[in-house]
N, CA and C of each residue as an Amber inpcrd file, in Angstrom:
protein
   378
   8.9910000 112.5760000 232.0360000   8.4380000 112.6820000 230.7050000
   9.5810000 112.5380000 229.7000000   9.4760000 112.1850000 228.9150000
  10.0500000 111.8960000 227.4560000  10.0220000 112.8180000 226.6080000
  11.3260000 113.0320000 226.6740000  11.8120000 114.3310000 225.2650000
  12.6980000 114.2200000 224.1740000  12.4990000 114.7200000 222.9550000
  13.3720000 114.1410000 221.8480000  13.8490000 115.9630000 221.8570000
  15.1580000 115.6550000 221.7500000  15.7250000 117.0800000 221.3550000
  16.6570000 116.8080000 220.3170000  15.9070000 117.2020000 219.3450000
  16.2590000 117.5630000 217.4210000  17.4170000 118.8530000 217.8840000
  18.3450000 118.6850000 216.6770000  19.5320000 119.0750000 217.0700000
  19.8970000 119.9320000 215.6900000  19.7560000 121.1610000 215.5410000
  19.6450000 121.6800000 214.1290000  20.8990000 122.7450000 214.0400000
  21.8170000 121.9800000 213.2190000  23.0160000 123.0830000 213.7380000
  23.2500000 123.7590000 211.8120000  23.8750000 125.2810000 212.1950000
  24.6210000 125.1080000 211.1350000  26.0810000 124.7120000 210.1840000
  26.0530000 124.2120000 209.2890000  27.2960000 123.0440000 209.0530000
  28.6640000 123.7820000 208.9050000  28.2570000 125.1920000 208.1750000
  29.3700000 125.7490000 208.0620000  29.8220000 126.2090000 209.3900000
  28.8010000 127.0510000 210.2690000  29.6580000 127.4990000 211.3980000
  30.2730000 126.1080000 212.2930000  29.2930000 125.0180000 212.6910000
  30.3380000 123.7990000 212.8190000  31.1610000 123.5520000 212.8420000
  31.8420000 123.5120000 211.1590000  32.9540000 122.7130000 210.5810000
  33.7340000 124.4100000 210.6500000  33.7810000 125.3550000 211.0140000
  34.3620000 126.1950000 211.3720000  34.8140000 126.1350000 213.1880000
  34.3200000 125.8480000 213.7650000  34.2410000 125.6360000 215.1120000
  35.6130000 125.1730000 215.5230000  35.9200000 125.4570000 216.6860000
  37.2870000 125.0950000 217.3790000  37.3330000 123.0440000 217.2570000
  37.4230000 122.0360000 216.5310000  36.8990000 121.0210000 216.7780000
  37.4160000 120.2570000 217.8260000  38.8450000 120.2670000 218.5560000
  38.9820000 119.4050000 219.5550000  38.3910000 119.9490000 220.6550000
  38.0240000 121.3310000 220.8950000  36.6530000 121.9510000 221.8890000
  35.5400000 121.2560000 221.8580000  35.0520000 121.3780000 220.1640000
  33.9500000 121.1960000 220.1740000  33.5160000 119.9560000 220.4270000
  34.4210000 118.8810000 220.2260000  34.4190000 117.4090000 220.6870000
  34.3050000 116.8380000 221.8860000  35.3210000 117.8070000 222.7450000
  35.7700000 117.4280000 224.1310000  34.4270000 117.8430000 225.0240000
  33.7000000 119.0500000 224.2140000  32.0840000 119.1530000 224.9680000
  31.8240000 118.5050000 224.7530000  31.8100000 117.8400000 223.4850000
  30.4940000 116.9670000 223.5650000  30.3780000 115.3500000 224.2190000
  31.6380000 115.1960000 224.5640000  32.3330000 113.8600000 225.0690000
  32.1350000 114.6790000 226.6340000  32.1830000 115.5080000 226.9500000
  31.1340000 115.7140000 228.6500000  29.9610000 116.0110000 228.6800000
  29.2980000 116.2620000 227.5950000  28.0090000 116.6370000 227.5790000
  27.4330000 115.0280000 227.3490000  27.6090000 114.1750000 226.6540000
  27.3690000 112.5690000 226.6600000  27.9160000 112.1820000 227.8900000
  28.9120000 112.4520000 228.3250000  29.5000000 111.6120000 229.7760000
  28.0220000 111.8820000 230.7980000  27.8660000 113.3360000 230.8340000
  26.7240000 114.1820000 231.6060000  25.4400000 112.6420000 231.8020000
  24.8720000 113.0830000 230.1170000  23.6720000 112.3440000 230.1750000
  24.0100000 110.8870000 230.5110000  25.1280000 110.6540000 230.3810000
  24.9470000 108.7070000 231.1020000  25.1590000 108.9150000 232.2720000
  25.8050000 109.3120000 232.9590000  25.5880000 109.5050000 234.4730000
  24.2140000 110.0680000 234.9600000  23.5090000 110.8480000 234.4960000
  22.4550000 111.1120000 234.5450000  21.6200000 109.9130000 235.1560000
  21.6150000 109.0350000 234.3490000  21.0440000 107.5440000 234.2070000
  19.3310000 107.9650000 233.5820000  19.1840000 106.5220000 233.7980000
  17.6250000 106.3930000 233.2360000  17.8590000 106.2440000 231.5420000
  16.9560000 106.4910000 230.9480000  16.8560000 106.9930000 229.7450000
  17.9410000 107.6280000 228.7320000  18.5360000 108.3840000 229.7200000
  18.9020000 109.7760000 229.4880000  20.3220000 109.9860000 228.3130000
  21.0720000 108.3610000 227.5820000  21.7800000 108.7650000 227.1850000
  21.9570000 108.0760000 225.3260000  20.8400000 108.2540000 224.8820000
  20.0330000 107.9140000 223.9120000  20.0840000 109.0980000 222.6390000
  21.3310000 108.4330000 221.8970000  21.2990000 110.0770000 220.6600000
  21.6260000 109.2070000 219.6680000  21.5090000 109.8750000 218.4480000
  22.5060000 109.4100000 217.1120000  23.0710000 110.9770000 216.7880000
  23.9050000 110.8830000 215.7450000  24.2950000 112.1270000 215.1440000
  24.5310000 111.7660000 213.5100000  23.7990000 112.5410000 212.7180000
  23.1870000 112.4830000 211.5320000  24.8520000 112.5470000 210.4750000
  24.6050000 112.2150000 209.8280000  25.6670000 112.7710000 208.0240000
  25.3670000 113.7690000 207.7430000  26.2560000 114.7830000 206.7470000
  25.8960000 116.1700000 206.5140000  24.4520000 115.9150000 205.7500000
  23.8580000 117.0630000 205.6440000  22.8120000 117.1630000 205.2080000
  22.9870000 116.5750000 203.4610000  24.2060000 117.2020000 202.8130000
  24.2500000 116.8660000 201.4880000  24.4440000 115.2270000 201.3180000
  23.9870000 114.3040000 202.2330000  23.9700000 112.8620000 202.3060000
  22.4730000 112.9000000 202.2010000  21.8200000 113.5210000 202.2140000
  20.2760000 113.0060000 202.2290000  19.4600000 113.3200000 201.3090000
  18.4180000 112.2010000 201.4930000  17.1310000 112.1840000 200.2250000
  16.3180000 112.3550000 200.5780000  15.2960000 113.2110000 199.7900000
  13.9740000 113.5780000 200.6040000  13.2320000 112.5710000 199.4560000
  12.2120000 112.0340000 199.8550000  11.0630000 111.5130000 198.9320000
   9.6990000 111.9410000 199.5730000   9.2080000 112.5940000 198.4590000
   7.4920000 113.0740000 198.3040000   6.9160000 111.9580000 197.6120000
   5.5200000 111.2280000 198.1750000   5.1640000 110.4060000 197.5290000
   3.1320000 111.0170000 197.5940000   2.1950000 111.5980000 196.3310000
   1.4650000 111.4590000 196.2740000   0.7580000 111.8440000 194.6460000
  -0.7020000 111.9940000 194.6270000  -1.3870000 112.1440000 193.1490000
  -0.4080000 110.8320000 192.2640000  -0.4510000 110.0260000 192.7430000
   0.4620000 109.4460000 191.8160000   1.7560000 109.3770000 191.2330000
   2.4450000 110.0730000 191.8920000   3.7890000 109.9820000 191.4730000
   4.5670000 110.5430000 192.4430000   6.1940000 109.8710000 192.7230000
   6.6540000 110.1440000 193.4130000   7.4900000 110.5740000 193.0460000
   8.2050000 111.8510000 193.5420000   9.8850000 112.6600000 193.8880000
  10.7450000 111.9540000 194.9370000  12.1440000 111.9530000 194.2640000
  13.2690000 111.3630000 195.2840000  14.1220000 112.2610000 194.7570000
  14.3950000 113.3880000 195.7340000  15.1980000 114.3210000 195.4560000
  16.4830000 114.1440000 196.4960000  17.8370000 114.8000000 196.0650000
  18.7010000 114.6710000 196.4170000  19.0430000 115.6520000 197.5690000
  19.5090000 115.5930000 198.7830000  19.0290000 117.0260000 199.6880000
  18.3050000 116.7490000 200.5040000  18.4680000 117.6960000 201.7640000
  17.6350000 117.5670000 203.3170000  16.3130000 117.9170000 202.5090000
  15.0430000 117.7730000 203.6010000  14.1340000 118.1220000 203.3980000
  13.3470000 119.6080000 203.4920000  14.3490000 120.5280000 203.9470000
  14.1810000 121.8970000 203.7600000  15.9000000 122.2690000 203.5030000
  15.6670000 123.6090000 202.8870000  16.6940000 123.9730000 202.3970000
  17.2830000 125.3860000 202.9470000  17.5390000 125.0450000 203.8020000
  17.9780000 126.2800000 204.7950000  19.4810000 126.3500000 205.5410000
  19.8230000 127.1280000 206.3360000  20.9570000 127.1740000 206.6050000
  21.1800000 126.1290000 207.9870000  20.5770000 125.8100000 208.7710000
  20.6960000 125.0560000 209.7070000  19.5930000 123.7490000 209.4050000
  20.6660000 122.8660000 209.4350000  19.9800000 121.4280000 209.0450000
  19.8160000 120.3760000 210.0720000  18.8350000 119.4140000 210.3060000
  18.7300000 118.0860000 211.4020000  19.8980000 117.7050000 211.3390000
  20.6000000 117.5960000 212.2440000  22.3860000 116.8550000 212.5450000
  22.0000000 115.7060000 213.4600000  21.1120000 115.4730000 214.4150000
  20.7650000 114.3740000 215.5180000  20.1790000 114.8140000 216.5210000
  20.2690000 113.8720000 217.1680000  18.7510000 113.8250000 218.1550000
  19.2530000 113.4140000 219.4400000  18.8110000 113.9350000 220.9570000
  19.1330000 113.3570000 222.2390000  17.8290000 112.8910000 222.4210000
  17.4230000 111.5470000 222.8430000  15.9800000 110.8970000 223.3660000
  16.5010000 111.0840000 225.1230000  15.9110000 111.6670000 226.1780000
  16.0170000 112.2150000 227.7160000  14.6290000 111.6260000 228.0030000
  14.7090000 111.3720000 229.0760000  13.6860000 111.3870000 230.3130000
  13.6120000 112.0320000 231.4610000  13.1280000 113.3700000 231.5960000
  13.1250000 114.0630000 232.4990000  12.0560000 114.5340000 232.8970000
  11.5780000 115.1830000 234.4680000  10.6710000 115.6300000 235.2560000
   9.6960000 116.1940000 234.3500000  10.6340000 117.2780000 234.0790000
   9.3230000 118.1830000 233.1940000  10.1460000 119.2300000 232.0790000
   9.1220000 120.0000000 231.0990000  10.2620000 120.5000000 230.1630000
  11.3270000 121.9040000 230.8510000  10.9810000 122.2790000 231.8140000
  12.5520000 122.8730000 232.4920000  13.7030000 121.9720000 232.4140000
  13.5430000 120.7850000 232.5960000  14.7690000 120.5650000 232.7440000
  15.3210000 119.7410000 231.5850000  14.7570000 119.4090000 230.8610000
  15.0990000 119.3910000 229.1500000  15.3130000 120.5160000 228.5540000
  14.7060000 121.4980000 228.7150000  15.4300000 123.1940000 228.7910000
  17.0540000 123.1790000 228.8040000  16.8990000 123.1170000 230.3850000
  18.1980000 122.6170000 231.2100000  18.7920000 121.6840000 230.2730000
  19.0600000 120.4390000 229.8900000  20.0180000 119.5940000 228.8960000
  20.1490000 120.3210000 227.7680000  19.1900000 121.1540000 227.2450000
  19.6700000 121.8890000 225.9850000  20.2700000 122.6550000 226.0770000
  20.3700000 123.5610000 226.7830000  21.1870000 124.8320000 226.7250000
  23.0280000 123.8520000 227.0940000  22.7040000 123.2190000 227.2850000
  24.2840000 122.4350000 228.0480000  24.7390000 121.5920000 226.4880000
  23.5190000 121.4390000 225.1470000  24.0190000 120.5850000 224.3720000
  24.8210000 121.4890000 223.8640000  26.3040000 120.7900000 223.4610000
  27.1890000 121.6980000 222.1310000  27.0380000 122.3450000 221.4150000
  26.0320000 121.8580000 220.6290000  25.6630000 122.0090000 218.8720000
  24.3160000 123.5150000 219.5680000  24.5350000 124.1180000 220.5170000
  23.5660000 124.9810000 220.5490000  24.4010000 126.3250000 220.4480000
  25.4550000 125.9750000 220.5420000  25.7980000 127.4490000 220.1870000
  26.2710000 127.6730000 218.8300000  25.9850000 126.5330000 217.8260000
  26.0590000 126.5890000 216.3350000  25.0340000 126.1990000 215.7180000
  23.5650000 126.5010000 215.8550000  22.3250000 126.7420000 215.3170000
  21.2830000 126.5620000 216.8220000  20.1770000 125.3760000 216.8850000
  19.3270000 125.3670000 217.6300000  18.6630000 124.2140000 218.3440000
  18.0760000 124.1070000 219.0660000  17.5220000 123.0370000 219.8740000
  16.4150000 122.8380000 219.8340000  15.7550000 122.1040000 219.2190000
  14.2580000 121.5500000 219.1150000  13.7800000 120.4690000 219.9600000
  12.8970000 121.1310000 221.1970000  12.2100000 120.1650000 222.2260000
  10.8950000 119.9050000 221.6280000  11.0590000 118.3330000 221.9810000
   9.3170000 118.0400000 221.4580000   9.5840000 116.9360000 222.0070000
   8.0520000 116.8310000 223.2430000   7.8810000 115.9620000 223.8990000
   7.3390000 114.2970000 223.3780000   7.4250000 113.2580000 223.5280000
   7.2590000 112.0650000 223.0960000   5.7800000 111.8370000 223.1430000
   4.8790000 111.7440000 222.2340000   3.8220000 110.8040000 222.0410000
   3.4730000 109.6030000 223.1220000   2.7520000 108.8520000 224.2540000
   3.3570000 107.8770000 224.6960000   2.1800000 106.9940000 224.2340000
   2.6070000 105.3360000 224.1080000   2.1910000 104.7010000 223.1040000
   1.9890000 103.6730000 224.1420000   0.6410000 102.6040000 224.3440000
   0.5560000 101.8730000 224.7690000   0.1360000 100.8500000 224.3120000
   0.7150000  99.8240000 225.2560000   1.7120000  99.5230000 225.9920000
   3.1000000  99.5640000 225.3060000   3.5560000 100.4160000 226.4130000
   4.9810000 100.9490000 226.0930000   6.1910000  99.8520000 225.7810000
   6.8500000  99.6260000 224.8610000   7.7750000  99.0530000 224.5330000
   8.6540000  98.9190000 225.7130000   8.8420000  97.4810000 225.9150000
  10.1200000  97.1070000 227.2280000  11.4760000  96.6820000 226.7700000
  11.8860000  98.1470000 227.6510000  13.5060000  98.3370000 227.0380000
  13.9790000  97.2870000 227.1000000  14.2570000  96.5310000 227.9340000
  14.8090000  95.5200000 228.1700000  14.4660000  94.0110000 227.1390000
  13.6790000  94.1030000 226.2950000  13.3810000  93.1020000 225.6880000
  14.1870000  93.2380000 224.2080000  14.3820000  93.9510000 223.7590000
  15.1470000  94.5290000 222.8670000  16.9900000  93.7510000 223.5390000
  17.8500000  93.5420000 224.8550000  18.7000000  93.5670000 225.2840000
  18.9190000  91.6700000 224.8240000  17.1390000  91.4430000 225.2740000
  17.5390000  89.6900000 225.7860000  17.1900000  88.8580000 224.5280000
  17.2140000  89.6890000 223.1580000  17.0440000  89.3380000 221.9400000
  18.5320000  89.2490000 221.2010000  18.9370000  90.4360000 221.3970000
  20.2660000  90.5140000 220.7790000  21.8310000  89.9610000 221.2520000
């Protein structure tokens, strides 16, 4: 099954964080998921939150405000896309991601959409 794990850290404790630690996890925690194989090594990692725009668009008029879309202390930083058995063991990859011991891990399983997009067609385009 297909899991997106939203990656919600906070920025200050972060950018407080030991960083050549916090790097060197995360450069085995990515090594992890490509050996893994399959799916499994599929992330981005976001800009600080103060890089982003939220836009509300309805009744006619729209807001483009400056700022994440909630305003809280732990913000969306990025995302791991996994393919695994079942959610234990996306459990399992989260507790192993970095950024979990500086806010939180949001599992939410994938929608599946048919017919499913072929990875590989995306490869023999580009």
């Amino acid at each position: 099954m297909r899991y997106m794990m939203l990656i919600h850290h906070d920025e200050v404790a972060l950018a407080n964080a030991p960083q050549k630690e916090l790097w060197a996890d995360y450069a085995a925690f990515n090594e992890a998921l490509a050996k893994a194989g399959g799916g499994m090594a599929a992330g981005e990692r976001l800009q600080p939150a103060s890089a982003a725009t939220t836009v509300r668009a309805g009744d006619g008029r729209t807001e483009v405000l400056d700022g994440p879309y909630a305003d809280t202390r732990e913000q969306l930083a990025g995302y791991f896309l996994i393919e695994v058995d079942n959610l234990d063991d996306a459990i399992a990859w989260a507790k192993r991601c970095p950024s979990s011991r500086y806010g939180s891990i949001e599992i939410r399983p994938l929608a599946e959409s048919y017919p499913r997009p072929d990875p590989n067609l995306r490869r023999q385009d580009g």
